[in-house]
N, C-alpha and C positions, 0 to 999 in steps of 0.2 A: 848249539842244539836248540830246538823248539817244542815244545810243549803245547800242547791243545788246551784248553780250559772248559767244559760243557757238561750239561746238565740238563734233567725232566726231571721234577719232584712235583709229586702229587700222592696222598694220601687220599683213596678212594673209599667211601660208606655204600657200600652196595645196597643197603636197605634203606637208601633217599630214594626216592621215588624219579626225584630231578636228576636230569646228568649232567656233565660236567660238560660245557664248550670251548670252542675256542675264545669268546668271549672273559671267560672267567680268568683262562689262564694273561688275557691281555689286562684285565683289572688287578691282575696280581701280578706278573713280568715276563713278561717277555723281550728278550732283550738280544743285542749279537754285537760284536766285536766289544768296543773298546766302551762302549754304554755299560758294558758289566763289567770291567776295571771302575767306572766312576762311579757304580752304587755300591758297590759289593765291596771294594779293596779295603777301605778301614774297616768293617763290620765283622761283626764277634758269628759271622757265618764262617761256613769251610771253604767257602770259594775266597773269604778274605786269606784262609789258612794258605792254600792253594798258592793266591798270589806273593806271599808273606815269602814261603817257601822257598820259590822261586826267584825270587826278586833278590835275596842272598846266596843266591849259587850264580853260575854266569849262565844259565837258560836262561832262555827267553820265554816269557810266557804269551802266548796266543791267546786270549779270548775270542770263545768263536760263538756259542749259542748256551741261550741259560732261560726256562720256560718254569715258571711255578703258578700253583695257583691254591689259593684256600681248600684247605680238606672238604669236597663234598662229594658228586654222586661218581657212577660210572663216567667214565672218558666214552664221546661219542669215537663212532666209527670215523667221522671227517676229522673231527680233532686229533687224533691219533694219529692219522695220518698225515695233519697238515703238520705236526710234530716231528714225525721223522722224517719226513721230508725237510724241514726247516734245519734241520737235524745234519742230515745227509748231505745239503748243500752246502750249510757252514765248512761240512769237515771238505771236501771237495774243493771248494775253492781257497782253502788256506794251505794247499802245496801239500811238502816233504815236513811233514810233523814226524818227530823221533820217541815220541809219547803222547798220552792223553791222560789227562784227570780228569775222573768224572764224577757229578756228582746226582745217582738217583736217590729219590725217598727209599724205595721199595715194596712199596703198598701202594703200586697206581694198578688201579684195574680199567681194561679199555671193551668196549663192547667185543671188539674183534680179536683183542690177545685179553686174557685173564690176569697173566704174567706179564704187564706191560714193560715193566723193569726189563726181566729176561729179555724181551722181545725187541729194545730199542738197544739196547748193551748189543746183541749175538749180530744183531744188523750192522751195528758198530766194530765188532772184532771181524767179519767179514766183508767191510769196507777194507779196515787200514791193513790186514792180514793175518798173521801169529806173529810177525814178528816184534812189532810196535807192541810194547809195555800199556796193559789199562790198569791205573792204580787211582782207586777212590776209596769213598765215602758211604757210610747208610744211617740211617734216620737209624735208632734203637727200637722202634715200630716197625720196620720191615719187616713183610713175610718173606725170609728168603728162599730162592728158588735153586734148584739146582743150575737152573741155567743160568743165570744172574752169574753164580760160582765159576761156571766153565769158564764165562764170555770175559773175567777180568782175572790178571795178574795179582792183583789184590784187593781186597776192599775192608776201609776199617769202619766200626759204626761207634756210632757215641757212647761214652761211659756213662753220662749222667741224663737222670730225668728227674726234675726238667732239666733241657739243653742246654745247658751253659757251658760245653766243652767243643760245642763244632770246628770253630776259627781250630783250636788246638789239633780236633781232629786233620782238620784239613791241612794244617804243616806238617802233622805226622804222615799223611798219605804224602803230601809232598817230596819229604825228605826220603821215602822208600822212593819215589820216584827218581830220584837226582844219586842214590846208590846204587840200584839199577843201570840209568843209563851209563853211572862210570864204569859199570860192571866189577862194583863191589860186594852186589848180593843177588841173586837169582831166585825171586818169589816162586814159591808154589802154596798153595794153599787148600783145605780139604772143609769140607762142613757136613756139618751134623743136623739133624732133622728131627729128635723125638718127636713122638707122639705125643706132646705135652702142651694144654694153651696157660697161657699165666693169665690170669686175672688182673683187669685193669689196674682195679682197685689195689692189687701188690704189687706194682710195678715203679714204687719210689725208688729210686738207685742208693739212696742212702738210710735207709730203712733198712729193718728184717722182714722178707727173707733175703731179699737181692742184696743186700750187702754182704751179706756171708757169703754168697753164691759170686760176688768177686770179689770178694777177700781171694777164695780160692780162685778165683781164672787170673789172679795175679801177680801166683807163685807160678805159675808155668812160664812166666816174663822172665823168670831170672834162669830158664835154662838155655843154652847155649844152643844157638839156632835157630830159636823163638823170638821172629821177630813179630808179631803184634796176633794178640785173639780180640776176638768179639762176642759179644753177646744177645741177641737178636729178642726180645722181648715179646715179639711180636703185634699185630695190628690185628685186635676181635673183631672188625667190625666191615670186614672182608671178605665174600661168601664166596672162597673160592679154597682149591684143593692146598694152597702153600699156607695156608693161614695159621700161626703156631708161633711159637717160639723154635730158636738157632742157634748154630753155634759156627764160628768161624778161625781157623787156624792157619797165621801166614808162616813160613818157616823159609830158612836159606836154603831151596834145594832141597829139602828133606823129607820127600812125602809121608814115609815110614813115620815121621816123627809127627808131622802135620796130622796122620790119623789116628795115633795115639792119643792125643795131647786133645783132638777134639772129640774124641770117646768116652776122653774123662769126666767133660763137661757134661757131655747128654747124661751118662749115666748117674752124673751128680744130680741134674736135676731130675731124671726119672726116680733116686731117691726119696728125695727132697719134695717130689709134689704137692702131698697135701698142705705144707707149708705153704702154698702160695695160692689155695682157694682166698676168698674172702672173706671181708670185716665188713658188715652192714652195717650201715645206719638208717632206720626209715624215716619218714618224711616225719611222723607223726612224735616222732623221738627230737627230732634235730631243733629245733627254734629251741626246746625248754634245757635242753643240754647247752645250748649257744646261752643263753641267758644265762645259765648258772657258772660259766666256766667265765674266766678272763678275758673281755672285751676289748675290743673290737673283735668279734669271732667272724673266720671266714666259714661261710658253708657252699661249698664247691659242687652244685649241678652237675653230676655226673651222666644225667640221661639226657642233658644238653648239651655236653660240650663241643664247643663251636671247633675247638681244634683237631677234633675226631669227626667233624662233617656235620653235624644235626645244625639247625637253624636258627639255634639262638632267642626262638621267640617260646622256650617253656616258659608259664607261669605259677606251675607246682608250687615253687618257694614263696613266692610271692601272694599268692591267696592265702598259702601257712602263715607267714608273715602279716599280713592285715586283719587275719582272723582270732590272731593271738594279740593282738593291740599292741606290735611290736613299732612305732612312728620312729624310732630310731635305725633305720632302717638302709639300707642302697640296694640297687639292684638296675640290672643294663640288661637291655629286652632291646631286638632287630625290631622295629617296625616304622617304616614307612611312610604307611598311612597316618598314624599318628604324628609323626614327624612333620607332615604335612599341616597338620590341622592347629600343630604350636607355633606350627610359623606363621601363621596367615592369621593368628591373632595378637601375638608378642609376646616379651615378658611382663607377667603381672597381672594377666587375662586368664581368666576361668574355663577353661573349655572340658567338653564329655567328650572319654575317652574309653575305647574299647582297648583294653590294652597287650599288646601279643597274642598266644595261638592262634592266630591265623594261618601258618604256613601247612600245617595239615591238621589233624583231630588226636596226635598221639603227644599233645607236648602241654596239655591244658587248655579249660576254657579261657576265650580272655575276661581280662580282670576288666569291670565295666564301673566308672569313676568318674567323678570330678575332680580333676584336678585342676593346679595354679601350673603356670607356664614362670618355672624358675629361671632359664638364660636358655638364650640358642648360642649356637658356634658351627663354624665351618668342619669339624671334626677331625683337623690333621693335627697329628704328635708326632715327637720324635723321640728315641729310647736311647742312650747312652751307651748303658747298661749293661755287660751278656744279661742276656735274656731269652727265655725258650723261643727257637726258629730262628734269633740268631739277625733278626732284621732291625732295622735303626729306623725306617720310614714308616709311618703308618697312617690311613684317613677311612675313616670309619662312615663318612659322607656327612653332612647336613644332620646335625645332633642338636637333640632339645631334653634340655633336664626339666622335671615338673614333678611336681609334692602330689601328691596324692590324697585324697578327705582321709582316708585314714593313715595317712603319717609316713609314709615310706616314700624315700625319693627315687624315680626311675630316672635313668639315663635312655631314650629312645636314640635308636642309630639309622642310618637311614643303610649302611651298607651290614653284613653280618662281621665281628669282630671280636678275635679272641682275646682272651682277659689276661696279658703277657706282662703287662704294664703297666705303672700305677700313673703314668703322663696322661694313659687314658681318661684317669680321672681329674687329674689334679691341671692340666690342660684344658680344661670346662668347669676349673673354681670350684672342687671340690677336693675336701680335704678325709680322707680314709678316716682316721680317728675321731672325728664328730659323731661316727655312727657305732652301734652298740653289734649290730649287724651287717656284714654284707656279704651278696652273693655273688661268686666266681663264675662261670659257667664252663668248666672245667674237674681234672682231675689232680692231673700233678702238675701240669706245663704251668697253672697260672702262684705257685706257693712260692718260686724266687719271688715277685715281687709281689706279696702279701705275704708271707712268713712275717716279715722286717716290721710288721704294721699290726700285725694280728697274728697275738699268743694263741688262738685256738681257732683250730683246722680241722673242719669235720668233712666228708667224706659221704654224700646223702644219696642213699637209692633213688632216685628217681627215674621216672620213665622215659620213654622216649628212643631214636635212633641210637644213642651211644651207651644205653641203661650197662650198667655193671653187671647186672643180674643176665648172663650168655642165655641161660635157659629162656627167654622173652624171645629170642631172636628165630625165625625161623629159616635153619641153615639147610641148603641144600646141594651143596657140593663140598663141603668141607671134608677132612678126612676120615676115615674111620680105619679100626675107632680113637677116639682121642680125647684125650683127657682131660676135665674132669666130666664131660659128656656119658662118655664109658669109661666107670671108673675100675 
């Protein structure tokens, strides 16, 4: 038997102003046959799971097309298309496949479909037909769609946030797949939709309230027939009708029990809601809380984080930070131009710097400085590690570290890059623990690798595309009503 292998993952920020191209997705992967057997097979992603899977039963596994690109704006209309089309031809020309694993994010939005997930999957089940098994994967940030639900035989999403369980996931969609085609179990599956959005800011998996919320989705595992649920978290930052949190129920053949069993969920958390508003911390709070608590404190950029699409170049913390005469300091800011101006003098050269918000007016002014030009580096690392997203490669482009007159060292990137990583740093001769502070630009994805380094983890309102604070955003197709919106 053969198996397909394929994929589109992108998490879209509808309130970036910039869309997403084809361009972006080729700076992050684009890839087809046997190119995504040699990045992907050992890596703590699901498409390693996938291969894992497989690779211990006597399938064969196919790899045919696998397309990602960094969280940012709407997918153009040509990109989208050049997508499934790329899409369509992989599965086309690789014959009589007897299944497919798939693997979307769930939160791509495209100019022309909203529900791009739905729309490249339903294109996908009426390619290969009904008969052919789709058994995948979802990001814990999916908006799931109903259509999404129709167009697959199964699909599992991650337990944890941050991601450190995909690879896992992905042998578990695997292994339903390879009991299927022996025809030892016959998925069907049902979801659920409350009208409920969970706030960023509670969406630790191992925290309260979500951990209670699957303590319980984890006794339905032990009933007979139940073969896997999921938990869908949802992505805020998505201005479209699916955006919310989910729920998902695989069972053997047993719809009755499939819509049971996901009823219990929703109505758990339509109990449960206001546990999962938020916990602020403001801007003006966060530096003297970080000083007084157990150092190295991270404080995590919530209205920047690069992994929900914003651009990396807030400087909110940063001007907190130089204001309050914090010199022990770090902080990694997208910019360019800057980048520019340390290379063309060296390390050990003085140069004026305007430093980040430049990419639009909602992320801070930039910080305007002298600084000293600490080292430059080509900016590729590599991650070991699981680690959120699941990837081992990463190049951040042409990076220059430099001090700052008032004491905080910036990390300048020349590409935008989320904070998954501590190679990031320590890859450009820095070491986390010298500093009394530093900033994430993140929420939860970047605490696997700074928890290990840093006793204290704050969680800062700040502004900007990915703010915590929903009510900043201005939604216009979202649902109604819905929760905590109309409460």
């Amino acid at each position: 038997m053969r198996v397909g292998i394929l994929g589109i993952q992108h998490e879209s920020n509808t309130f970036l102003p910039v869309p997403t191209t084809e361009e972006h997705f080729r700076n992050g992967a684009l890839l087809s046959g046997e190119a995504i057997r040699e990045e992907y097979a050992d890596s703590h992603h699901e498409l390693g799971g996938f291969f894992a899977a497989l690779d211990a039963s006597d399938i064969q596994a196919v790899p045919l097309f696998f397309a990602w690109a960094l969280p940012s704006g709407t997918i153009t209309t040509a990109s989208a298309e050049f997508l499934c089309r790329q899409l369509k031809d992989a599965v086309a020309a690789a014959g009589e496949l007897d299944g497919l694993l798939v693997a979307p994010h769930g939160a791509a939005v495209s100019e022309p479909y909203a529900d791009f997930d739905g729309h490249w999957l339903s294109q996908l089940r009426e390619q290969v037909g009904t008969e052919v098994p789709i058994i995948g994967t979802l990001d814990l940030h999916a908006n799931l769609s109903q259509q999404m639900a129709d167009a697959c035989d199964a699909l599992i999403a991650y337990r944890t946030n941050p991601h450190l369980d995909q690879r896992q996931r992905g042998e578990q969609a695997g292994e339903l797949m390879i009991r299927t085609l022996r025809g030892e179990i016959h998925p069907v599956q049902v979801a659920s939709l409350p009208a409920v959005l969970i706030n960023i800011e509670r969406q630790l998996t191992s925290d309260s309230p979500c951990r209670e919320m699957y303590a319980f989705a984890d006794e339905q595992l032990d009933r007979e027939g139940v073969l896997a649920n999921s938990l869908l978290l949802g992505f805020p930052y998505a201005d479209v009708a699916e955006m919310g949190s989910a729920f998902l129920v695989v069972t053997d053949g047993d719809r009755a029990l499939a819509q049971r069993s996901v009823d219990e969920l929703g109505d758990y958390l339509v109990q449960h809601r206001d546990d999962f508003l938020p916990h602020m911390v403001e801007i003006d709070e966060a530096v003297p809380r970080a000083l007084a608590a157990a150092t190295p404190a991270c404080l995590l950029d919530m209205g920047d984080n690069v992994g929900g699409g914003s651009p990396g170049d807030s400087t909110f913390l940063l001007h907190a930070l130089c204001e309050a005469g914090v010199g022990e300091a770090f902080v990694c800011i997208y910019d360019p131009e800057s980048v520019v101006i340390a290379d063309a003098t060296g390390p050990g050269s003085t140069v004026e710097l305007n430093i980040g918000g430049k990419t639009d007016d909602r992320h801070g002014a930039p910080y305007q400085t002298t600084a000293t030009v600490v080292s430059l580096h080509e900016g590729k690392f590599r991650e070991d590690q699981p680690r959120h997203g699941g990837r081992t490669h990463y190049d951040m482009g042409r990076t220059a570290v430099v001090r700052t007159a008032a004491g905080p060292t910036v990390m300048l990137t020349t590409r935008r890059m989320v904070p998954f990583s501590l190679a990031q740093l320590t890859s450009c001769e820095i070491q986390p623990q010298q500093y009394k502070i530093l900033v994430a630009k993140g929420v939860h994805a970047p605490t696997a690798a700074y928890a290990p380094v840093c006793p204290t983890l704050l969680r800062v309102n700040t502004p900007g595309v990915t703010t915590a604070d929903m009510q900043r955003l201005d939604f216009q197709n979202r649902r109604h009503p819905l929760f905590p919106f109309e409460r």
